[in-house]
RORO-399712 format. One record per residue (C-alpha): residue number from 1; x, y, z. Coordinates in steps of 0.2 Angstrom, whole numbers. Layout:
N
+------+-------+-------+-------+
| resi |     x |     y |     z |
+------+-------+-------+-------+
|  NUM |     X |     Y |     Z |
...
+------+-------+-------+-------+
END
This chain:
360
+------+-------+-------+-------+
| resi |     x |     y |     z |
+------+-------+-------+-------+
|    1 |   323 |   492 |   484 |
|    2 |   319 |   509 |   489 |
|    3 |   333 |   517 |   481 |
|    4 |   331 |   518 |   463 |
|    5 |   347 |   514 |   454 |
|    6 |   347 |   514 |   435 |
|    7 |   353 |   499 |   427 |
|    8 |   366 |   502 |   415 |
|    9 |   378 |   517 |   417 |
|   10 |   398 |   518 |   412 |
|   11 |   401 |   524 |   428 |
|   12 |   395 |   516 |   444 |
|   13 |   401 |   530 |   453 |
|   14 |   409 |   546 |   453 |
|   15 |   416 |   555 |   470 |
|   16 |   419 |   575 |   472 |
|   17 |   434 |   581 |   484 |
|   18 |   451 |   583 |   489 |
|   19 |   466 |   573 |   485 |
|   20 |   480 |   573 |   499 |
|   21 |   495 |   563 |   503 |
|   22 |   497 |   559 |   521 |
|   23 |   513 |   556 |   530 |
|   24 |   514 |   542 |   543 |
|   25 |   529 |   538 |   553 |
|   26 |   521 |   522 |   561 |
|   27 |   518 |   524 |   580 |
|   28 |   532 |   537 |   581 |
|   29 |   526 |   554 |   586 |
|   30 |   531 |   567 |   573 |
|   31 |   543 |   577 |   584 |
|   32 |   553 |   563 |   585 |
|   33 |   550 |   554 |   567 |
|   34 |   564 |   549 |   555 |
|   35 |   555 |   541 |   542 |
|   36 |   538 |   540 |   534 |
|   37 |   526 |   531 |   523 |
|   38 |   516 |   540 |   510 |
|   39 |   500 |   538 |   508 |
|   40 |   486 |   544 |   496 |
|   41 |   471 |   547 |   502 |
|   42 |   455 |   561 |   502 |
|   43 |   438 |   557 |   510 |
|   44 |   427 |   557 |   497 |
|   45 |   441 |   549 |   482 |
|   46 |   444 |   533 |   497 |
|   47 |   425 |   530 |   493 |
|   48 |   429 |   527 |   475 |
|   49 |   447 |   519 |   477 |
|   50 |   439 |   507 |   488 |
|   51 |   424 |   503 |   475 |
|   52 |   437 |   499 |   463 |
|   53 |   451 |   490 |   469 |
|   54 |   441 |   477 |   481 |
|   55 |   424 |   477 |   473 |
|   56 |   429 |   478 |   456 |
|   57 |   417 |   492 |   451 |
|   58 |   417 |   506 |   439 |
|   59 |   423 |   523 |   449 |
|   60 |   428 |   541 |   444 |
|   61 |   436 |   555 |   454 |
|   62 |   434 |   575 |   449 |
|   63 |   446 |   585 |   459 |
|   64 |   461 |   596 |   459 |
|   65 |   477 |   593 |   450 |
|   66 |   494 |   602 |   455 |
|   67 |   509 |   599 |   440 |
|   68 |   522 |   595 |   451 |
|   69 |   530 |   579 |   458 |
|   70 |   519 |   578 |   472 |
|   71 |   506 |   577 |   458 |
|   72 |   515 |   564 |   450 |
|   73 |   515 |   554 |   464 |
|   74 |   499 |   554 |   467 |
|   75 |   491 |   550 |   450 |
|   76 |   501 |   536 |   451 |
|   77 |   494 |   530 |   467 |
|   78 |   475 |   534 |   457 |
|   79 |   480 |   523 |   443 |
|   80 |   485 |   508 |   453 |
|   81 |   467 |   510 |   460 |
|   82 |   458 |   510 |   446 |
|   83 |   449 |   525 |   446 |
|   84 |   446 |   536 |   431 |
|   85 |   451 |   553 |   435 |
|   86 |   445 |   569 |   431 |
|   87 |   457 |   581 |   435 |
|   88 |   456 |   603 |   436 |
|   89 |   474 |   606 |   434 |
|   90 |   485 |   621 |   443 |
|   91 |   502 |   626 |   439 |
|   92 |   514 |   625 |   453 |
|   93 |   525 |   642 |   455 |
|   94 |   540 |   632 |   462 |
|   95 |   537 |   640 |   478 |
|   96 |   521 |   644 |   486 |
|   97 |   508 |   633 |   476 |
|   98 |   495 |   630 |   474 |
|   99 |   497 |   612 |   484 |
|  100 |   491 |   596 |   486 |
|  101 |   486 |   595 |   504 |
|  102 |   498 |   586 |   517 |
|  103 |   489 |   578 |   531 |
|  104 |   500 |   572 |   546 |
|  105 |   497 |   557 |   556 |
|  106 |   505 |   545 |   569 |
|  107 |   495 |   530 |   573 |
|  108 |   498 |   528 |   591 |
|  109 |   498 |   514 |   601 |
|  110 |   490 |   509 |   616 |
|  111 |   485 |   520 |   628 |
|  112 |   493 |   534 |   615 |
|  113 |   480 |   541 |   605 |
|  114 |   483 |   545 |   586 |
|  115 |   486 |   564 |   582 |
|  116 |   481 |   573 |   568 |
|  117 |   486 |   589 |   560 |
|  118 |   486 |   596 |   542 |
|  119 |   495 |   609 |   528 |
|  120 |   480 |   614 |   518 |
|  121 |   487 |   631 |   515 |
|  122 |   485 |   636 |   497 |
|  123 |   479 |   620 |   492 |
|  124 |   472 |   619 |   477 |
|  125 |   456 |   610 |   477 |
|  126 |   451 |   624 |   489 |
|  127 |   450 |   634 |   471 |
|  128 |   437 |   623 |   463 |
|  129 |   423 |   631 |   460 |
|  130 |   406 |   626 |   450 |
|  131 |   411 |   626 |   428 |
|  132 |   427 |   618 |   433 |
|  133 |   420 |   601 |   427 |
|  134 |   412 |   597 |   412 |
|  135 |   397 |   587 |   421 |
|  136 |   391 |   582 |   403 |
|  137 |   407 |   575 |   400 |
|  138 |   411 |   565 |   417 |
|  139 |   394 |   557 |   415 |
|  140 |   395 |   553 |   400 |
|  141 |   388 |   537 |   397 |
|  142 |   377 |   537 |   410 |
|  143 |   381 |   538 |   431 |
|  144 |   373 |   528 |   444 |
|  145 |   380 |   536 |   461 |
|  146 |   387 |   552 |   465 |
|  147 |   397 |   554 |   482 |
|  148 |   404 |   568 |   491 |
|  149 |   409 |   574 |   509 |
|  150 |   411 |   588 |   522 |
|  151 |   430 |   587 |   522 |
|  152 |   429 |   595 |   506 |
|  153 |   414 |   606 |   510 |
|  154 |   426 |   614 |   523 |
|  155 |   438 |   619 |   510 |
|  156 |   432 |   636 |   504 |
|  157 |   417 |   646 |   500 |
|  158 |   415 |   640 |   483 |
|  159 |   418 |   620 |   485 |
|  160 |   400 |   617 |   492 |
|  161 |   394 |   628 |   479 |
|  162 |   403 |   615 |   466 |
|  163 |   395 |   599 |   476 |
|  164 |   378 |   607 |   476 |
|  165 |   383 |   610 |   453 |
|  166 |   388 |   589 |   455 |
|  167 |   374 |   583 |   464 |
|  168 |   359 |   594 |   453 |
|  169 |   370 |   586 |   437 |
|  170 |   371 |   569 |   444 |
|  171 |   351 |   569 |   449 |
|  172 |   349 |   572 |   431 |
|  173 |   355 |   558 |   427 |
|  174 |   345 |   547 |   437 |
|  175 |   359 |   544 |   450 |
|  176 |   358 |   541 |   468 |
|  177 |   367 |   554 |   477 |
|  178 |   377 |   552 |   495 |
|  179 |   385 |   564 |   508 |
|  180 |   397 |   559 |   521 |
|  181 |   396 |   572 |   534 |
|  182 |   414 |   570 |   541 |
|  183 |   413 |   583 |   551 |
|  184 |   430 |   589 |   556 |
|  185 |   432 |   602 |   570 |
|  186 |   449 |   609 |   566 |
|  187 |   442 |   610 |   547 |
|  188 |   428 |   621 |   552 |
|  189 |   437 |   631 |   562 |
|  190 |   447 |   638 |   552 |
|  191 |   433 |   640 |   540 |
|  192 |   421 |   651 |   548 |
|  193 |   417 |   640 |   563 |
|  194 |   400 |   628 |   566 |
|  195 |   390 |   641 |   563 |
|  196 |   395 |   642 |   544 |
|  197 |   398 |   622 |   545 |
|  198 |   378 |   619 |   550 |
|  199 |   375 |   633 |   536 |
|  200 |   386 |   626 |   523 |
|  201 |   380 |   608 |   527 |
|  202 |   361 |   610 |   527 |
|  203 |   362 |   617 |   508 |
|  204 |   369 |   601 |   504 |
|  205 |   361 |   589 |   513 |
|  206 |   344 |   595 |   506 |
|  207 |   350 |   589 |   487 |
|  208 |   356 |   571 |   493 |
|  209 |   348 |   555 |   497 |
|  210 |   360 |   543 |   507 |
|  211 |   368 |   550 |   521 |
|  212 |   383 |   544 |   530 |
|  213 |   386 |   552 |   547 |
|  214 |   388 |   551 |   566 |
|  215 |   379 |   559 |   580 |
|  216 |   391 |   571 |   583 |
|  217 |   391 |   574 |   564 |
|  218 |   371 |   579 |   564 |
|  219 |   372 |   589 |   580 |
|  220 |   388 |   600 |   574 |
|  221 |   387 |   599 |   556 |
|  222 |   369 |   600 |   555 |
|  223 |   364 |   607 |   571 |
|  224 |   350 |   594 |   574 |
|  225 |   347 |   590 |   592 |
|  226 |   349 |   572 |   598 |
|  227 |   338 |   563 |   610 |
|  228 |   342 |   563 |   630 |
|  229 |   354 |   551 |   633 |
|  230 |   350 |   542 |   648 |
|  231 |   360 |   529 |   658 |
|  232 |   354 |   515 |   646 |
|  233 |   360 |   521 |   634 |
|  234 |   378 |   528 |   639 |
|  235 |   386 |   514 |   628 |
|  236 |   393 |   521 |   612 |
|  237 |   387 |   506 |   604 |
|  238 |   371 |   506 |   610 |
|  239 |   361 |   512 |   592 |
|  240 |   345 |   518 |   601 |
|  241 |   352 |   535 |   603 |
|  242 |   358 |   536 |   584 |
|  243 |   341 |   529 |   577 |
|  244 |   336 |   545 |   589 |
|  245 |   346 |   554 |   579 |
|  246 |   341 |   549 |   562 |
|  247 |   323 |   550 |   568 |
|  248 |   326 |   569 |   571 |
|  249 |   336 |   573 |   554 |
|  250 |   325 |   566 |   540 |
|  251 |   310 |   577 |   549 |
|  252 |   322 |   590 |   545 |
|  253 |   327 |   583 |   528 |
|  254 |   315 |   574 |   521 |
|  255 |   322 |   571 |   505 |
|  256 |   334 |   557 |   514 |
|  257 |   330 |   537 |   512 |
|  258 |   345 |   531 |   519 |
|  259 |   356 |   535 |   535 |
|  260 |   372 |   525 |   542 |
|  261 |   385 |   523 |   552 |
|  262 |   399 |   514 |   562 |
|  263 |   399 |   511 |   580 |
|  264 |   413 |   512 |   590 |
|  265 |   419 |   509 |   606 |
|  266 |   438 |   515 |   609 |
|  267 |   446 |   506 |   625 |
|  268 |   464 |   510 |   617 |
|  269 |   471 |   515 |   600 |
|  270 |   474 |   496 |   594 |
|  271 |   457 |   491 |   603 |
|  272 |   440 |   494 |   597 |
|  273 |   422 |   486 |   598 |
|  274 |   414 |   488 |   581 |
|  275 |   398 |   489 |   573 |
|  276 |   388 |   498 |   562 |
|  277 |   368 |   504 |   559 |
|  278 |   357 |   509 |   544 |
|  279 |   341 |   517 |   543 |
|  280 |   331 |   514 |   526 |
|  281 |   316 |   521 |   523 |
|  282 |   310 |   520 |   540 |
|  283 |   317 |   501 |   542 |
|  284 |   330 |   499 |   556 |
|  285 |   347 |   488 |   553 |
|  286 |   360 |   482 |   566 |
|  287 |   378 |   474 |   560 |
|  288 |   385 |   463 |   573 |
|  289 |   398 |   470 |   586 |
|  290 |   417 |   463 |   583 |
|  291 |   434 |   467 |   593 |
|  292 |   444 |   475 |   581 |
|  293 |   463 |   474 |   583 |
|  294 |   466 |   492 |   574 |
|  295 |   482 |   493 |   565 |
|  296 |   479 |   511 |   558 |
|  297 |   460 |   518 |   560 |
|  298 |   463 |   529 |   545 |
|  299 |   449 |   526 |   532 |
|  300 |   439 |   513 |   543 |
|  301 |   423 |   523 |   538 |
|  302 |   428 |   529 |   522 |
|  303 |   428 |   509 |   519 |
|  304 |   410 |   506 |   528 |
|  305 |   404 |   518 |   517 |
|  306 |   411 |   508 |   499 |
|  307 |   404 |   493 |   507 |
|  308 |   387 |   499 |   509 |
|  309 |   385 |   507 |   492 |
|  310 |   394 |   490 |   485 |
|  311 |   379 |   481 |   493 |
|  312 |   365 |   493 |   488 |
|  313 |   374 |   494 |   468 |
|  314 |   374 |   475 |   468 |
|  315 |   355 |   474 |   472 |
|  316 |   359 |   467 |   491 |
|  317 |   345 |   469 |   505 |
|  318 |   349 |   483 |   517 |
|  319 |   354 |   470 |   530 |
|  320 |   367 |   464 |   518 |
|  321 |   373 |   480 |   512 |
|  322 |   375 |   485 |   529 |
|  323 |   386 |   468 |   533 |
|  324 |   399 |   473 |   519 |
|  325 |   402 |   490 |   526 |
|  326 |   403 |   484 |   542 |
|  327 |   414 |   470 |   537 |
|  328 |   426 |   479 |   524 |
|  329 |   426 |   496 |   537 |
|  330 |   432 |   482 |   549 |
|  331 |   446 |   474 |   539 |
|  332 |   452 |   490 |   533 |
|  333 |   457 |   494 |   550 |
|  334 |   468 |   480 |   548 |
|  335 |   481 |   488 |   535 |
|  336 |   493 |   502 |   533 |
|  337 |   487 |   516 |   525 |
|  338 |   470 |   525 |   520 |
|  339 |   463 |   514 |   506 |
|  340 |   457 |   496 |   504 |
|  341 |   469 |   481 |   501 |
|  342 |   455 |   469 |   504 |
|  343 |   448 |   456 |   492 |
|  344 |   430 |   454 |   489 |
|  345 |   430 |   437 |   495 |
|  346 |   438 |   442 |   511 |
|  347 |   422 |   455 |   514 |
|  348 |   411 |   443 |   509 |
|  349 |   417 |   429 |   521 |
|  350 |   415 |   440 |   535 |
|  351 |   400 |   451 |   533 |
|  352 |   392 |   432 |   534 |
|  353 |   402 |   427 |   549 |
|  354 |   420 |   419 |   544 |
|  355 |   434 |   422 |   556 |
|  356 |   454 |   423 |   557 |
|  357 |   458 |   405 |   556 |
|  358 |   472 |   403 |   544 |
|  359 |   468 |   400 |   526 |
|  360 |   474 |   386 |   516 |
+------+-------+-------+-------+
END
């Protein structure tokens, strides 16, 4: 295994970012909703829910805190998944903040696309900054994989100075460290634009090993330039242009072993084709290609991305680990809300080929 994972740790791993709640009122679009479901969610903490509740491994989250019942809510929804948290708290004044982030999002339906929109203002893990955690303390015990993502790199000017403190500290402890670009146009934006996105992201992506991102995540968020897409290659789920890709970031980045992604091919909102690709160490790896028939896309590659590092943690090959994201991404897709509610044995089944057939 190229990666070297340690052994024996307390922790098998520990993500870095933003909590949120999300509201979702189904396929109704917002003007027009009535109700909503509630929930919890962050793009870097879905990596370590998902770890914990389906694969039944050890996971940590350090983030923000706000005392108030929104807070309360969603430590609640942190406990039932398993993950030990690590919490900076902030008082709330009653009025203004600071907040926990609200992301808004309909699911769609059909040839209606999902829309998504946020409330990030004064939001409190926006104020993290590095000496909020104790990093001896959260590793105590030992850490084998530290994780992290360019949602909360967006936040502010001092949270990718924090994920560089996290990733030094967790080196130190012999841990593998991984990155989910998550690029996210309206994010960066209103932080300063690509320009300070491709700076910010750079500086991190020259401390980590793993990488987890798209084409358009490496062309915007790291400014690489992609190969010339010719008519062969038009498909979306054709992974010579992303292999390209990759190709072109580790000359850039030399410190990365490992590059992934999912493939995906939208005809309508509750119709996808599905696959997924990893690069390793100069080894090439193709998942198979499903029809997904999506219930909510929220968190579909926050769950490829548990599935991986599942696969690599557990000593799998590369073509399995890559089986297990691309299988638990897939089934993800297939419940309500931003975390897993899969079982292990369900990801396992399919990442070797099982099918829908009614279990009995």
């Amino acid at each position: 295994m190229p990666l070297s994972i340690r052994p024996d740790a307390a922790l098998d791993l520990v993500s870095l970012g933003a909590l949120v709640h999300r509201l979702d009122p189904g396929v109704v679009p917002f003007r027009k909703a009535k109700a909503f479901d509630i929930h919890v969610s962050g793009g870097e903490y879905n990596v370590a829910a998902n770890l914990s509740d389906c694969f039944g491994l050890r996971t940590a989250v350090a983030t923000a805190m706000v005392d108030y019942p929104i807070g309360e809510l969603i430590q609640a929804q942190v406990r039932a998944m398993g993950v030990t948290p690590f919490y900076k708290h902030f008082e709330h004044d009653g009025v203004r903040g600071p907040n926990l982030a609200t992301v808004y999002s309909d699911r769609g339906h059909g040839v209606r696309a999902p829309v998504v929109f946020y409330n990030r203002s004064n939001e409190a893990a926006a104020r993290l900054k590095p000496g909020d955690f104790d990093w001896a303390k959260v590793f105590a015990g030992g850490l084998k994989w530290f994780h992290s993502g360019g949602i909360f790199a967006a936040l502010s000017e001092t949270t990718p100075e924090l994920i560089i403190e996290g990733m030094k500290a967790a080196k130190a402890q012999g841990a593998v460290v991984s990155f989910d670009l998550n690029y996210r146009a309206k994010l960066w934006k209103a932080a300063g634009g690509d320009g300070r996105a491709v700076e910010t992201l750079r500086r991190i992506v020259s401390h980590v090993d793993c990488l987890i991102g798209n084409e358009e995540d490496m062309q915007k968020g790291l400014g690489v330039k992609g190969p010339e897409v010719t008519a062969k290659t038009e498909s979306k789920l054709d992974p010579e242009v992303f292999f390209g890709m990759i190709e072109n970031t580790v000359q850039e980045f030399p410190n990365i072993k490992l590059v992934a992604t999912t493939l995906r091919e939208v005809h309508h909102t509750n119709r996808h084709d599905w696959a997924a690709v990893l690069w390793l160490e100069g080894a090439r790896h193709v998942s198979p290609t499903c029809e997904l028939d999506v219930i909510d896309r929220i968190g579909g590659g926050d769950g490829f991305a548990a599935g991986c590092i599942y696969g690599l943690l557990s000593g799998r090959s590369a073509d399995e680990s890559l089986r297990l994201g691309w299988a638990h991404g897939a089934l993800l897709t297939t419940f309500h809300g931003d975390v897993t509610m899969a079982r292990v044995e369900e990801v396992e089944a399919f990442a070797k080929g099982g099918s829908a057939r009614v279990q009995r």
